[in-house]
C-alpha positions in Angstrom: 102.7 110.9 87.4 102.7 112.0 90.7 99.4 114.7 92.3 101.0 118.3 93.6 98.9 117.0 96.7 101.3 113.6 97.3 104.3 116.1 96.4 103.6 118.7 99.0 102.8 115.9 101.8 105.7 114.1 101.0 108.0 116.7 101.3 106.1 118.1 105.1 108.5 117.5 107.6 106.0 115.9 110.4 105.1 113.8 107.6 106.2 110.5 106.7 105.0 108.6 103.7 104.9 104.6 104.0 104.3 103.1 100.6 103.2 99.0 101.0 101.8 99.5 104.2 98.6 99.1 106.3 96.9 100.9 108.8 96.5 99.1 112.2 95.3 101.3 114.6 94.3 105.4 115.0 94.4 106.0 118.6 93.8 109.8 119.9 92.5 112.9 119.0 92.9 115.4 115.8 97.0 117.1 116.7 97.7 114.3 119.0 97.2 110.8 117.9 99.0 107.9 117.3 98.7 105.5 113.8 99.6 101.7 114.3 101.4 100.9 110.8 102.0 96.8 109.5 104.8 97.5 106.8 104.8 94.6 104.6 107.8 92.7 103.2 109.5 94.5 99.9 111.8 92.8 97.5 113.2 96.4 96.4 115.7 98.0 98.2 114.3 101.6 98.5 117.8 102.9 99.1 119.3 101.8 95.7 115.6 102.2 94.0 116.0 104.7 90.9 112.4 104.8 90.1 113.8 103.7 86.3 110.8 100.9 86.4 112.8 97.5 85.3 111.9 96.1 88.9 108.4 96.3 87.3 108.9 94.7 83.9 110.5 92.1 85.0 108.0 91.1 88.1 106.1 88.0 87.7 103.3 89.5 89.6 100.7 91.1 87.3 99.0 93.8 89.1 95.2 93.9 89.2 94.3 97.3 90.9 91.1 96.3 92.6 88.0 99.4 91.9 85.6 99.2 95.0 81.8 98.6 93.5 79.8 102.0 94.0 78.4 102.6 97.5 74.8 103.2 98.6 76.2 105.6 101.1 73.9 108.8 101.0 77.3 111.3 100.6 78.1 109.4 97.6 74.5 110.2 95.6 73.3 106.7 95.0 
């Protein structure tokens, strides 16, 4: 399922979504900046990808989503 909110930014035209990537670098100021991106290697051509999941099942990765412990950090209410 994907949010309204990755809907509507994926389809903003000074937007471009990079799935499997990291952030480098943010260089600049808010309106004129510039993000430093390290796309990392994909074995699924995004081109012919149909979304249909079989890439997935058949993957001999299992994926482990990784939960960050909860923060001290005064904004979070700890």
């Amino acid at each position: 399922m994907i949010s309204p909110k990755l809907v509507e930014v994926g389809q903003h035209l000074n937007i471009q979504v990079l799935t499997y990537a990291d952030i480098q670098s943010i260089e600049g100021s808010q309106g004129h900046f510039k993000v430093k991106v390290r796309k990392r290697a994909r074995s699924v051509d995004l081109e012919r990808c149909t979304g249909c999941g079989t890439c997935v099942e058949s993957c001999p990765v299992i994926y482990q989503p990784v939960v960050p412990a909860p923060s001290s950090h005064p904004d979070n209410g700890v």
